[in-house]
N, C-alpha and C positions, 0 to 999 in steps of 0.2 A: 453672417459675419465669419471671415475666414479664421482659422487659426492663428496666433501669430507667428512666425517661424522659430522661434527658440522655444517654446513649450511644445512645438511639433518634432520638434528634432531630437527634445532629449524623450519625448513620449514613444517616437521612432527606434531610439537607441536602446531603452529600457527594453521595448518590446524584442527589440533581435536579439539579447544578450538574456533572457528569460530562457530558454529552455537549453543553450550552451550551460548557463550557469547551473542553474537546478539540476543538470545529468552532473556536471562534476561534480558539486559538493556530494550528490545521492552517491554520486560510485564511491568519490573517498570513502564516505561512511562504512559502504556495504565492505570496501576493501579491509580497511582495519577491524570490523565485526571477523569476515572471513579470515584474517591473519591470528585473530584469538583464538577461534575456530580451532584452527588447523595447529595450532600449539597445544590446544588442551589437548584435544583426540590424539596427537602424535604424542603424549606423554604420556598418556595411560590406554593405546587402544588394544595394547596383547591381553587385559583384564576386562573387556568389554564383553558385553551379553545381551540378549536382545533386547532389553531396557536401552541400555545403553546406547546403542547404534541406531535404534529407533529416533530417540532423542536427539542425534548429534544430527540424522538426516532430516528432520523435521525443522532443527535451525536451521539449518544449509536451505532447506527451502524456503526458509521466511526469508534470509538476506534476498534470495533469486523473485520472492514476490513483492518483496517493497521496489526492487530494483524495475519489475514490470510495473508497478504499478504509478511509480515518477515517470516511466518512459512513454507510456498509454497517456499521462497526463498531460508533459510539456508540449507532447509532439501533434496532441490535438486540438490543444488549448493556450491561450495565452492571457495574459493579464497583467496589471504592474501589480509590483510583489509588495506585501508590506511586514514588519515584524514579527505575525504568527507564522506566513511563509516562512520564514530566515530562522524559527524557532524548530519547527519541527522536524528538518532531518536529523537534528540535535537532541530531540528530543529522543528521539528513535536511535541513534547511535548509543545515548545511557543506557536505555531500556533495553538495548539488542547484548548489549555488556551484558549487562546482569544477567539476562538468560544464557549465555556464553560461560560467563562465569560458572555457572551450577550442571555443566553437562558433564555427566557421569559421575556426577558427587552427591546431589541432592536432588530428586525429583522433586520433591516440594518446593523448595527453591527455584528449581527450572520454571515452576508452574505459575511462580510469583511474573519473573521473566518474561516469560509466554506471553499470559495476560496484559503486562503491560506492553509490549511491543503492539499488543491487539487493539487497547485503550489508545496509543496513540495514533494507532491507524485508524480507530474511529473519530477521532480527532482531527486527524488531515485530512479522511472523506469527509466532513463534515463542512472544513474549512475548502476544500475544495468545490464542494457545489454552493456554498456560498458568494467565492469569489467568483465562477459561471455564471452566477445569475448577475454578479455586480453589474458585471461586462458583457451581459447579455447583446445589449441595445449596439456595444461597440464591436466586441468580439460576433463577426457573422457566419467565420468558415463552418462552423459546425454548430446545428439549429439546437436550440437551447432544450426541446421536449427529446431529443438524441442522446443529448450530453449529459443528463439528470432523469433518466427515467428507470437507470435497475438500479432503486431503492435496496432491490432482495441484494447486495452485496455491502451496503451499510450492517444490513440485518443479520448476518453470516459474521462479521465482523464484531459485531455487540456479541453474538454466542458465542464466538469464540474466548474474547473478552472473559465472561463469566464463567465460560470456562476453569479458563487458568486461575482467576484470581478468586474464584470460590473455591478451587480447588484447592488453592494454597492457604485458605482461610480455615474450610469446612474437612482438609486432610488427614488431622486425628479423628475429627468427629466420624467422619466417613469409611474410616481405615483402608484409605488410597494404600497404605504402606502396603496391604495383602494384595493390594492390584494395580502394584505397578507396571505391567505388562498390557494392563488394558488403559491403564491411563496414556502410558507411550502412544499407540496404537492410537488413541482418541483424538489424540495432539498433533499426532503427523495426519489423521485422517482431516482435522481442523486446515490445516495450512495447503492442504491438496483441493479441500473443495474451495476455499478461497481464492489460489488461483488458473481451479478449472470456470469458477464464474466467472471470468476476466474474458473468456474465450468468446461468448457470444459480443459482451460490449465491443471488444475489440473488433471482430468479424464486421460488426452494422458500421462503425466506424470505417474499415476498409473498403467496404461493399458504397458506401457513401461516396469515397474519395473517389471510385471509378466510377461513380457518377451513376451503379446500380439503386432500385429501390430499396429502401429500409425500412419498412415500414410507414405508418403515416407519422404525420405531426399534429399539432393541436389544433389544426383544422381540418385534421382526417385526411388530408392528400401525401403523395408519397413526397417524398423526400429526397432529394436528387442534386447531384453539387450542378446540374445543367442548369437549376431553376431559375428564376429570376430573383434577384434579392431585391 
């Protein structure tokens, strides 16, 4: 039974307007995170020290890794969107505030920050291979064991998480205060390996589009955009 054309048309429209839409709202976001940025640090960075500057470039690279990680998403994947989508660059914009807010004032605070911006990046991987598997059956460009198989960057994602937000719980108990220099250093080290693991996913995905192998699939054969679907 065919389609009928108006549920084809607007299922057509939703899907060409899904990854224009999602880079815009992502970039506003990352825009006005990095315009708070660059107000705090331009207000106090002649008193900065290597706490400090650790910390301001460690957010600098969470805005530059959610911004990879929408762009690796829309431009591989597509789906119709429904309201956890439409929740979570929002969510990520408070959370990205708050760690914004505490840089070069409170490490503890930063740490609360941190954590959550990680919380809801586990959150949106989470909701992300979800939605891939929804649309498995309809979404074809890209084979479903490709698109959902490095688990290890949810898992990197959860540590980091606890991270920041044990850090910010267990702080006195811990006395983070005498080592704030290593807790800096742990946090920018957090946000480098999260999006140095981006590199292979992205790579298999590139290597795919030119129609190279990547590996096998769940039936152990390679994987080739040539194949027959």
């Amino acid at each position: 039974m065919e389609t009928p054309p108006g549920p084809e048309r607007v299922s057509r429209r939703l899907r060409e307007q899904f990854a224009p839409a999602y880079l815009a709202i992502s970039g506003l976001v990352q825009v006005l995170v990095l315009d708070a940025l660059i107000a705090r640090v331009e207000g106090d960075y002649t008193e900065y020290g290597a706490v400090e500057w650790l910390v301001a470039v460690a957010t600098f690279l969470v805005c530059v890794d959610i911004w990879h990680e929408y762009l690796m998403t829309v431009l591989s994947h597509v789906w119709l969107p429904g309201l956890l989508d439409s929740l979570v660059p929002f969510a990520f914009l408070v959370s990205e505030l708050l760690m914004v807010h505490f840089v070069g004032e409170d490490l503890r605070g930063w740490l609360l920050g941190y954590g959550l911006v990680a919380l809801v990046g586990v959150a949106a991987w989470a909701q992300r291979n979800l939605r891939i598997r929804q649309f498995a059956d309809e979404e074809r460009d890209v084979p479903l064991a490709l698109a959902a198989r490095h688990w290890y960057r949810g898992a990197l994602a959860v540590a980091v998480t606890a991270f920041g937000l044990l850090g910010w719980l267990l702080y006195d108990a811990l006395g983070l205060e005498s080592a704030q220099l290593a807790v800096a250093v742990a946090g920018l080290a957090g946000v480098v390996v999260i999006i140095a693991s981006s590199v292979p996913m992205w790579n298999e995905i590139l290597r795919y589009a030119r129609g190279e192998p990547v590996g096998t699939d769940r039936s152990g054969r390679a994987s080739r955009t040539d194949r027959s679907r």
